[in-house]
MIRO-699648 format. One line per field, with one value per residue: residue number from 1; x, y, z of N, C-alpha, C in turn. Coordinates in steps of 0.02 Angstrom, whole numbers, plus 50000, padded with zeros to 5 digits. Layout:
# residues N
n: NUM_...
n.x: X_...
n.y: Y_...
n.z: Z_...
ca.x: X_...
ca.y: Y_...
ca.z: Z_...
c.x: X_...
c.y: Y_...
c.z: Z_...
***
This chain:
# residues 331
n: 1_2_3_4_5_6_7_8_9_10_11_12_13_14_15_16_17_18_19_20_21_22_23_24_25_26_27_28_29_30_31_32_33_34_35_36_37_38_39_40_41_42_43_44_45_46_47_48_49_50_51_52_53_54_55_56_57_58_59_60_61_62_63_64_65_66_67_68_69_70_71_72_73_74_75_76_77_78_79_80_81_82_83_84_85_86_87_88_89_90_91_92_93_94_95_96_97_98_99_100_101_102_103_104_105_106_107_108_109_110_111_112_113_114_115_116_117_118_119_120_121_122_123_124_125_126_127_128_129_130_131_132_133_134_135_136_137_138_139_140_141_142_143_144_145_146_147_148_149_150_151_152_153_154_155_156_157_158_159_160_161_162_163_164_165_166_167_168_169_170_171_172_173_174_175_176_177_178_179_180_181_182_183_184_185_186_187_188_189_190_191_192_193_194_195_196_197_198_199_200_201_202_203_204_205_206_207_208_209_210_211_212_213_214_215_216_217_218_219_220_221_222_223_224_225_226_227_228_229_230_231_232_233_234_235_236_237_238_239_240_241_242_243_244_245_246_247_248_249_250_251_252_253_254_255_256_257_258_259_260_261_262_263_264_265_266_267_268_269_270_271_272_273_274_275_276_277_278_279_280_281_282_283_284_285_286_287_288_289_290_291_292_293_294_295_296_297_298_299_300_301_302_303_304_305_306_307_308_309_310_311_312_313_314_315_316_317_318_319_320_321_322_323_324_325_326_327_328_329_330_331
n.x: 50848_50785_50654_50601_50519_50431_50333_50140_50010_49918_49987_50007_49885_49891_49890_49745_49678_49745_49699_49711_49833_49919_49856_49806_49679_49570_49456_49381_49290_49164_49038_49051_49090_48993_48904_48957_49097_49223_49334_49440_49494_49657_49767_49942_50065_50234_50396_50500_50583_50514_50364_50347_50348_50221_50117_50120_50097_49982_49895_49895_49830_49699_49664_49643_49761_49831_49954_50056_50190_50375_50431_50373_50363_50212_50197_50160_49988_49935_49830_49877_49917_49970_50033_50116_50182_50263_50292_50365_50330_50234_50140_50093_50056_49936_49863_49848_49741_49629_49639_49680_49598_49588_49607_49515_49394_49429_49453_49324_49274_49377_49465_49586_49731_49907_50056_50206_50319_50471_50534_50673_50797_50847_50974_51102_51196_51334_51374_51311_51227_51126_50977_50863_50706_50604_50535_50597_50616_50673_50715_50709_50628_50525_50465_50456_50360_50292_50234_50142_50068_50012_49927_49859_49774_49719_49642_49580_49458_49413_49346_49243_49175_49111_49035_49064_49043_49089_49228_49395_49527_49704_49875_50012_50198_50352_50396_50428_50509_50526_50567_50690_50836_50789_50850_50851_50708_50644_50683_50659_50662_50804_50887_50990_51065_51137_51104_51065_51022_50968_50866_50788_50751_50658_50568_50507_50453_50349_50256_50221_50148_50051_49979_49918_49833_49747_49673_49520_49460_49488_49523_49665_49832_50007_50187_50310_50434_50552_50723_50732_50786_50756_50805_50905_50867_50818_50894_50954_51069_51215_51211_51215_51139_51202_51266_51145_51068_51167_51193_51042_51032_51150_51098_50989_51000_51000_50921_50741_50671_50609_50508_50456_50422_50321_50227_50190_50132_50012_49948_49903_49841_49733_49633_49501_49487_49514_49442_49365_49455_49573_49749_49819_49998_50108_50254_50372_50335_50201_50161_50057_50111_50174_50103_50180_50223_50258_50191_50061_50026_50065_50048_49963_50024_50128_50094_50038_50137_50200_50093_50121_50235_50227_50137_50209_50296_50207_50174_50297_50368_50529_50675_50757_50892_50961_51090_51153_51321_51409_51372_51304_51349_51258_51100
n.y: 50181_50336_50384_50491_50535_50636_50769_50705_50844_50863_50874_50984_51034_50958_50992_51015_50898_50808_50801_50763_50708_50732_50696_50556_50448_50315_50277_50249_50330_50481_50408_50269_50299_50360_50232_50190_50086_50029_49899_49891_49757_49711_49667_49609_49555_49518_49551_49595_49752_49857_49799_49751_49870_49937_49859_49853_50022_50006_49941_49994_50113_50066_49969_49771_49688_49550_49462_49392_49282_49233_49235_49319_49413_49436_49568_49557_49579_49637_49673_49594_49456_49313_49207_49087_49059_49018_49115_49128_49036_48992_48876_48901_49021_49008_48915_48962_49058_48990_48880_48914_48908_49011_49123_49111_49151_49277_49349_49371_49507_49590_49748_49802_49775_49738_49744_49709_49659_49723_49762_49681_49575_49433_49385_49458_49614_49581_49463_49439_49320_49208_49158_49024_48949_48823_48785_48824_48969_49127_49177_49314_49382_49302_49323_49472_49486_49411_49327_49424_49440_49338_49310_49437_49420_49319_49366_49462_49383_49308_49402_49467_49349_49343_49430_49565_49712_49809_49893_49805_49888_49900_49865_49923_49902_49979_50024_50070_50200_50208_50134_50088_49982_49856_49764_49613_49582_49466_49373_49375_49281_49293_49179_49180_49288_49366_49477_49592_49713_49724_49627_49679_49797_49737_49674_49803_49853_49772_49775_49895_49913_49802_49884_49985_49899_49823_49926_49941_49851_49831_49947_50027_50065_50138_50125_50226_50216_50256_50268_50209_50148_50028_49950_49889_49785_49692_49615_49692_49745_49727_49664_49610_49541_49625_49742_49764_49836_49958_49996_50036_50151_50228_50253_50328_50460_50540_50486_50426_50345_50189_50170_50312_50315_50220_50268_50389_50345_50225_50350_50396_50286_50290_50377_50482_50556_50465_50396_50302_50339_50265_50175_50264_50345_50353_50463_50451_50540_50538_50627_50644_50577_50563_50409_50292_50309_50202_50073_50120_50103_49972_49877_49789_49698_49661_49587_49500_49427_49401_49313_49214_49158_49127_48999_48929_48873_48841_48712_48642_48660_48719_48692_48602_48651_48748_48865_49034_49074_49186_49349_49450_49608_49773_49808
n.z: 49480_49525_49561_49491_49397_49277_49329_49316_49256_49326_49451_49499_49547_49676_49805_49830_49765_49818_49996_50110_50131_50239_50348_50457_50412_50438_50375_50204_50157_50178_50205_50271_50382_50447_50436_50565_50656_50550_50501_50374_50255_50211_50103_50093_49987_50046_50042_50096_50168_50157_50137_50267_50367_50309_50329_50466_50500_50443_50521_50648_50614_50626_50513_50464_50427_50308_50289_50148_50106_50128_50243_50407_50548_50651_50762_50925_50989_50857_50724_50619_50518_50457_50336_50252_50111_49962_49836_49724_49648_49515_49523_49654_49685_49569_49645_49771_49799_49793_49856_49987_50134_50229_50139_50052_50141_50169_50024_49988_50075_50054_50039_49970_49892_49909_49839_49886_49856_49805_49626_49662_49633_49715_49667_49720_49711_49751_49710_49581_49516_49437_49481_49514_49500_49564_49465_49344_49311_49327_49466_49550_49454_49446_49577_49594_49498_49403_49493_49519_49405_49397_49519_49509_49416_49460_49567_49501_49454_49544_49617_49555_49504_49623_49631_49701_49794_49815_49745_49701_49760_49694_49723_49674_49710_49660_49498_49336_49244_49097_48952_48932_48941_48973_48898_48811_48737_48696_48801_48939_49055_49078_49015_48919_48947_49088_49201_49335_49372_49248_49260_49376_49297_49202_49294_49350_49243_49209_49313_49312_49194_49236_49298_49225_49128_49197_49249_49231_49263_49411_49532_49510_49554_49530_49626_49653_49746_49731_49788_49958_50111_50137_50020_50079_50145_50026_49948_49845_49884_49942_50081_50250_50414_50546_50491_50401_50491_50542_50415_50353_50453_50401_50291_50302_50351_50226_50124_50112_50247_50258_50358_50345_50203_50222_50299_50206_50105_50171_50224_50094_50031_50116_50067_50029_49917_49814_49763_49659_49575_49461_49398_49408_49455_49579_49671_49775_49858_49865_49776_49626_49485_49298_49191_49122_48969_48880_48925_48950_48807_48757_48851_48856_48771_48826_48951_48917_48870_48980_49031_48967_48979_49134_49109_49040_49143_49228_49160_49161_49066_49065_49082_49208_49318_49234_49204_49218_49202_49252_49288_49127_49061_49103_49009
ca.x: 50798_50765_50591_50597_50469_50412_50269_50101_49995_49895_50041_49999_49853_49933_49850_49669_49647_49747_49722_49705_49883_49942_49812_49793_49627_49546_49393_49392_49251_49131_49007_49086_49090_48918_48892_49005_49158_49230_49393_49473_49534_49691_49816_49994_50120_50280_50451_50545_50568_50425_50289_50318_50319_50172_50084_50137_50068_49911_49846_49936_49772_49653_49652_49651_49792_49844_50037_50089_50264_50400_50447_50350_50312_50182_50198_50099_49931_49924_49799_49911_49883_50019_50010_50181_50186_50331_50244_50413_50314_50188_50094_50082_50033_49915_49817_49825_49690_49583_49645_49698_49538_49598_49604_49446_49361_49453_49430_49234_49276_49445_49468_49633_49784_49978_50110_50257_50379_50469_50598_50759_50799_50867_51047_51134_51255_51385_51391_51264_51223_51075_50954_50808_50652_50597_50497_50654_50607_50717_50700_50700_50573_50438_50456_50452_50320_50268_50182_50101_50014_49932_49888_49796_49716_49659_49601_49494_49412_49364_49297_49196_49130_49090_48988_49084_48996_49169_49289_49439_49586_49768_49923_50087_50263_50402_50366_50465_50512_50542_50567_50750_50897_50767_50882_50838_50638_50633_50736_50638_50700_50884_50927_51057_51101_51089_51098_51018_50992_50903_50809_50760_50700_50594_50503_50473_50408_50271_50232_50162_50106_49980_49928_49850_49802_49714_49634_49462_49428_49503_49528_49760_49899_50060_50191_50369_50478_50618_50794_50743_50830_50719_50826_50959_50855_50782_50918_50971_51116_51249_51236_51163_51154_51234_51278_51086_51043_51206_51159_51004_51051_51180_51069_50919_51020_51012_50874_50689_50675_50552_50449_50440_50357_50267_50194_50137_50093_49970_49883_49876_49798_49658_49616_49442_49484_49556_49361_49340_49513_49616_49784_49867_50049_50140_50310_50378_50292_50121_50105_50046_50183_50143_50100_50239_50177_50254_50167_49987_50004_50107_50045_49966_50054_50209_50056_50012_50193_50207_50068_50150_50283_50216_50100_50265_50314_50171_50149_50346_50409_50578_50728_50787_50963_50950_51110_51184_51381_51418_51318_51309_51345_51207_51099
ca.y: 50233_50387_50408_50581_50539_50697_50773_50755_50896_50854_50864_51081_51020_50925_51006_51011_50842_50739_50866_50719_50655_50765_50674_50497_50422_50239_50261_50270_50387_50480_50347_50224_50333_50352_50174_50163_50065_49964_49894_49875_49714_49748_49590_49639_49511_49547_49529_49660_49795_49905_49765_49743_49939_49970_49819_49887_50055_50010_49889_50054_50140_50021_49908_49725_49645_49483_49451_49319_49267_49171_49239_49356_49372_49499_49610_49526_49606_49674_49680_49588_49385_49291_49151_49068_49046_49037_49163_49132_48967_48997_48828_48924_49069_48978_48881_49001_49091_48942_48824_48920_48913_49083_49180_49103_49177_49349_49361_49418_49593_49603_49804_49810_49697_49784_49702_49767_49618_49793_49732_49686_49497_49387_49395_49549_49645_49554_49393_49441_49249_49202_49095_48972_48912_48726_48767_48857_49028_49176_49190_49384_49420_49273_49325_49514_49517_49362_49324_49479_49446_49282_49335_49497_49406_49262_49404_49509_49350_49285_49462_49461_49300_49341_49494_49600_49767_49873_49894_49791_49938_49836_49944_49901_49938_49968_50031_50099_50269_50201_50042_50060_49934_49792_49711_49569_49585_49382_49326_49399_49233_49268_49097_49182_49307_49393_49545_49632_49778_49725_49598_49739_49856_49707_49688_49861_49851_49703_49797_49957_49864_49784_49941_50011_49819_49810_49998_49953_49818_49862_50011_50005_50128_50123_50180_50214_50202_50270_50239_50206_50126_49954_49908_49852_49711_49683_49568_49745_49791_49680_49687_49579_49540_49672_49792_49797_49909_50004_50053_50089_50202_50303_50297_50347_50537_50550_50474_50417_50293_50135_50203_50367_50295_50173_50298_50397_50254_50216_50406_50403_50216_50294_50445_50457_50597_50421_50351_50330_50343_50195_50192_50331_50328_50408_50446_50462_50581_50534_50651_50599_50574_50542_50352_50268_50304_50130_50043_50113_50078_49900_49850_49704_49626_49628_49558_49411_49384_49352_49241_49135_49138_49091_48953_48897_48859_48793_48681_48601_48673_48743_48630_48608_48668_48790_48906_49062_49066_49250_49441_49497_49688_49786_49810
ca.z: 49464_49566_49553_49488_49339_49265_49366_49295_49225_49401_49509_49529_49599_49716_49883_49816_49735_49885_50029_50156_50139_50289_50403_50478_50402_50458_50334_50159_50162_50250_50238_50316_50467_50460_50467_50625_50650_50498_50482_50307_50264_50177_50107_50101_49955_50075_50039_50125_50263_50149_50160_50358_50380_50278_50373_50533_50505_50437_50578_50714_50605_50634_50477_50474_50369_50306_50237_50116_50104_50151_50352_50427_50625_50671_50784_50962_50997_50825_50675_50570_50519_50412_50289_50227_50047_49921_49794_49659_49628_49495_49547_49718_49636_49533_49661_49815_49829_49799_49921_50045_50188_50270_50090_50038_50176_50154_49976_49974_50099_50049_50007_49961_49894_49898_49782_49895_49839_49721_49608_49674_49631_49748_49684_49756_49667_49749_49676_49527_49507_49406_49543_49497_49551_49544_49400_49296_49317_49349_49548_49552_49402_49479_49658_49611_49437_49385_49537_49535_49354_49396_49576_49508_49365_49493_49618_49487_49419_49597_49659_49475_49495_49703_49631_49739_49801_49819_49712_49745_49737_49686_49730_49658_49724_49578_49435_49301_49198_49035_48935_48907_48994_48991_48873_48739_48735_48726_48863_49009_49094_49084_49014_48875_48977_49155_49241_49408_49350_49202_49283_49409_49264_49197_49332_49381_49193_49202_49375_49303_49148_49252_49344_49144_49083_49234_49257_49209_49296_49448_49546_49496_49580_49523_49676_49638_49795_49736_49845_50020_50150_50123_49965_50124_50152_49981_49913_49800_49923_49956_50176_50296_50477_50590_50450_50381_50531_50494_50324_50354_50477_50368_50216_50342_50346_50171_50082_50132_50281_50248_50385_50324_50141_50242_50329_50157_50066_50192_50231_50021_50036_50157_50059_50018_49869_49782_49742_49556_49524_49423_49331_49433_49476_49629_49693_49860_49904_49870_49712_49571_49401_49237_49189_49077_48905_48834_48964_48920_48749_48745_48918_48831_48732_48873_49013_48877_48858_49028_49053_48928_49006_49202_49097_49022_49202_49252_49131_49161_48980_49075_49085_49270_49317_49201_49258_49185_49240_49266_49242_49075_49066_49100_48945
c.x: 50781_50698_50569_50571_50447_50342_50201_50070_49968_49938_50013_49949_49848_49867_49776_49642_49671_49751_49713_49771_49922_49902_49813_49705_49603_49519_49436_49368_49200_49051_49001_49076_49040_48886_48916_49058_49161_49303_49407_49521_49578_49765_49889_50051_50181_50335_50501_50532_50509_50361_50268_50286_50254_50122_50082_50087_49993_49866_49859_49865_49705_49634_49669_49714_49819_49898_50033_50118_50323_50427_50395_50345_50302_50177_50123_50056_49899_49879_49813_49913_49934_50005_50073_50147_50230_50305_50312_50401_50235_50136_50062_50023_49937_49824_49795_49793_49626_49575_49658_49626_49534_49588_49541_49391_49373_49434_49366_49259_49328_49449_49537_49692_49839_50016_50169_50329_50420_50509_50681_50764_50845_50955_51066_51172_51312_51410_51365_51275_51133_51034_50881_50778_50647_50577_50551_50638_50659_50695_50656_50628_50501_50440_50417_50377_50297_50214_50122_50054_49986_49888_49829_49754_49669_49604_49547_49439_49360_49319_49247_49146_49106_49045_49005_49054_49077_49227_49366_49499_49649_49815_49984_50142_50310_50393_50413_50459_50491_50559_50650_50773_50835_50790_50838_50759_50639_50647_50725_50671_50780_50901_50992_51107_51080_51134_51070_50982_50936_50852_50780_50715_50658_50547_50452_50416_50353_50231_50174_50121_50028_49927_49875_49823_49734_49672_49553_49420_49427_49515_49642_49796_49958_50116_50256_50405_50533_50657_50764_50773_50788_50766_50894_50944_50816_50816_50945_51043_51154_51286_51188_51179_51173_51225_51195_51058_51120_51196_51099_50986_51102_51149_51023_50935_51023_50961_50815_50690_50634_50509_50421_50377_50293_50202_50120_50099_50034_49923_49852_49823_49725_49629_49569_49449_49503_49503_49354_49399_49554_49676_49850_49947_50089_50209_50315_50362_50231_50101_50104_50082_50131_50163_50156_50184_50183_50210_50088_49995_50035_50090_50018_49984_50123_50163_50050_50085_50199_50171_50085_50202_50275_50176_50165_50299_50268_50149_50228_50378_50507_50615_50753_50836_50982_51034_51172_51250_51398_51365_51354_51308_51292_51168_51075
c.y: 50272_50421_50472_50570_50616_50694_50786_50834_50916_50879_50958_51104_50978_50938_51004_50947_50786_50794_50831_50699_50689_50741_50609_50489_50365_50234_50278_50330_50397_50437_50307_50254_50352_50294_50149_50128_49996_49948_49847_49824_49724_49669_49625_49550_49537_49533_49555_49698_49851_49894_49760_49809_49961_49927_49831_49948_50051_49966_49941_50092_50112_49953_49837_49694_49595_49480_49428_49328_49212_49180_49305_49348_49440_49499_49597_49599_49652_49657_49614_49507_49366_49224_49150_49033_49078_49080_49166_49080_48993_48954_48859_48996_49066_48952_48911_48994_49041_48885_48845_48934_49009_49143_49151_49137_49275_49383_49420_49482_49603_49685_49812_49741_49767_49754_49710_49735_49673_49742_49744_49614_49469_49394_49474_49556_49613_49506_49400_49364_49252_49148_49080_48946_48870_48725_48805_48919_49071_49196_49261_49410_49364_49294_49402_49525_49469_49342_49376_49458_49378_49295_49381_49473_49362_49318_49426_49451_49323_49346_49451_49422_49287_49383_49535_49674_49822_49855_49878_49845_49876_49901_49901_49924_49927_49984_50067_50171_50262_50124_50050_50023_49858_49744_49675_49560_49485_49323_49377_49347_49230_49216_49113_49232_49344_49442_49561_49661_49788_49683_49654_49771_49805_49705_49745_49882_49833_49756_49842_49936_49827_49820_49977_49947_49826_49860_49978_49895_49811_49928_50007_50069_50103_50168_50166_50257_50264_50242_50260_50150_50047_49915_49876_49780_49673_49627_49629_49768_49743_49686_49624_49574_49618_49737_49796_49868_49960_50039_50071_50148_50263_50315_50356_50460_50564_50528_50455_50345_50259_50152_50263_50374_50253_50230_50352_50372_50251_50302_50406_50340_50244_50357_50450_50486_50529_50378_50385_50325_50265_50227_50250_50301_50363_50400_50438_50494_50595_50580_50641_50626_50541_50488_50349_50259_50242_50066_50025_50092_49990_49859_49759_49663_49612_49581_49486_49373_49367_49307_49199_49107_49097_49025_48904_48850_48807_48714_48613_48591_48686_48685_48656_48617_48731_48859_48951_49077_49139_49312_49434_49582_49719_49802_49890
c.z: 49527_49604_49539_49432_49323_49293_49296_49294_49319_49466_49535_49553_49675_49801_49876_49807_49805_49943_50087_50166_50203_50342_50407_50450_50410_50398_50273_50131_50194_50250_50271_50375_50459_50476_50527_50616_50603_50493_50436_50320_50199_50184_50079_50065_50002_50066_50076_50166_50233_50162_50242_50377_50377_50298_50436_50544_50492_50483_50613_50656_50598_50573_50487_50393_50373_50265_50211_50087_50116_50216_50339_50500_50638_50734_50859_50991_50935_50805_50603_50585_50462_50385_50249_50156_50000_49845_49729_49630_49607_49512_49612_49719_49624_49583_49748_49835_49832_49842_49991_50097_50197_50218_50060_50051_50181_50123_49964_50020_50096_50020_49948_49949_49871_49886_49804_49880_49780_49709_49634_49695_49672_49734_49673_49698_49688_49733_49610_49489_49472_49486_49497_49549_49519_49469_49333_49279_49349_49438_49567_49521_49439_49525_49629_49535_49433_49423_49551_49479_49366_49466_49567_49447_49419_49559_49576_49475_49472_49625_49620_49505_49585_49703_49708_49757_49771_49769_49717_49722_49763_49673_49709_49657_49679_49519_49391_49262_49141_49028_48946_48983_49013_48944_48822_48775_48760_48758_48933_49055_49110_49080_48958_48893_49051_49199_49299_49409_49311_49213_49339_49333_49214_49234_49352_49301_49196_49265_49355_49237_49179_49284_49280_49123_49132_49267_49258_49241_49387_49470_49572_49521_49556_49593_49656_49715_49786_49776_49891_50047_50161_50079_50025_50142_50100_49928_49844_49847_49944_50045_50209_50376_50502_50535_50407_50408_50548_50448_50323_50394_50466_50302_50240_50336_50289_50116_50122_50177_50251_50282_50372_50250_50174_50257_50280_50120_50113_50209_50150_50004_50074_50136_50023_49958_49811_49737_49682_49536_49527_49394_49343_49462_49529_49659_49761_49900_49906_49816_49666_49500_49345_49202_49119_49000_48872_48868_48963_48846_48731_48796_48919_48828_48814_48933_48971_48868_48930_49062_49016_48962_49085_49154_49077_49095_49234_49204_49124_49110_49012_49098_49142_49290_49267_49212_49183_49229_49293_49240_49161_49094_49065_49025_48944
***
């Protein structure tokens, strides 16, 4: 997917409604800078060269952020605070934010949480191998979705029940056009058959699915990437070592660097014109597209199907070894 969604109605307001995105901003608004110096604590799911970037830049503007993943090493004298956790493990998932000391304490002034694990599952296109987690889950779809819908249910319920002043805003990287190519509705798991592609355009499904489920209780962005030069290290591109910084140096002449989105992604993250608003979706260039219509109206039922599905996991319903031989054709 391209990210070339049809522009909302909004989009021809473009310079009026976001007229900040051409500027570096710290604050959210001009309150804040009336109160004097505040720095936004801002938690960053990371899987890839978009989450470091977009962690990078936003501590290089004064925010405070906190990773969680499975490597990370920040960047010495920065902003930036890491916390190893295998986030394709619903139990992990699950019991997080409650055990962990460091996100305990976070939690209550936490502004911001960014989902940037996008979809692109663990097996590349070059082997297109089905992979499993302990608990018999599709690797790709819990790392890149799954984790996302119990994380942002367990976040709104603890802000809720913290009587939070601010509005926690939840940004999510990936998101889809349309339903089609997600294949057989009741085999999100790929256990009868499996694909890349279509596990990709599941996730990017559940993704924006939770950005309308979750509109009203949160303050939800949907952000569609499109092709940048991140999917090289995203487990979507069949390169590693040596040849990563190769390719992303001949895609870099031709499509959108990772630093380049990072860079919008975060002035659009600090843009005060953004207060009040839920539900919105944006491309690569920070202007705002028009939300996946199957998404607002079905967003439900596909969010309840996948907490059945992570509870299914957690609960040790999935048979271990679990292994599909070869891809199925895309659907």
């Amino acid at each position: 997917h391209d990210g070339r969604r049809r522009p909302s109605r909004a989009r021809a307001h473009h310079e009026t409604r976001w007229p900040c995105l051409g500027q570096a901003r710290v604050r959210r608004d001009a309150a804040s800078a009336r109160k004097g110096p505040r720095r936004a604590h801002r938690w960053r799911h990371c899987r890839a060269g978009l989450g470091r970037a977009l962690a990078e830049r936003l501590s290089a503007l004064g925010a405070d952020v906190t990773v969680i993943g499975s490597t990370f090493e920040p960047a010495p004298g920065s902003n930036v605070s890491f916390i190893s956790a295998d986030l394709s493990l619903m139990r992990v998932c699950d019991s997080l934010l409650e055990q962990n000391d460091a996100l305990k304490r976070l939690i209550p002034r936490l502004d911001d949480v960014v989902f940037s694990g996008a979809p692109a599952p663990s097996a590349s296109i070059a082997t297109a191998r089905r992979e499993e987690t302990r608990e018999g889950l599709e690797r790709g779809l819990a790392a890149c979705a799954l984790s996302h819908v119990v994380l942002l249910r367990k976040l709104a319920a603890l802000k809720r029940a913290g009587g939070a002043k601010r509005r926690l805003r939840a940004w999510v990287v990936g998101v889809s056009s349309e339903r089609a190519g997600v294949g057989d509705a009741d085999d999100f798991n790929a256990m009868r058959s499996f694909s890349p592609s279509t596990q990709r355009a599941r996730a990017a499904l559940i993704n924006e699915a939770l950005v309308h489920v979750h509109r009203a209780k949160l303050s939800t962005f949907a952000l569609n990437p499109g092709f940048t030069t991140a999917l090289t290290g995203s487990g979507a591109m069949p390169v590693t070592g040596w040849l990563t910084g190769a390719v992303d140096n001949f895609l870099g002449l031709f499509v959108l660097t990772t630093e380049a989105y990072a860079g919008t992604t975060a002035r659009l993250m600090l843009a005060p014109e953004l207060g009040g608003q839920s539900g919105v979706a944006f491309d690569q260039a920070g202007d705002e597209i028009e939300p996946n219509g199957w998404c607002v109206d079905k967003g439900e039922a596909l969010i309840a199907q996948m907490e059945a599905l992570a509870g299914e996991a957690l609960a040790g319903n999935f048979p271990s070894g679990v292994r599909v031989a070869d891809s199925a054709p895309p659907a």
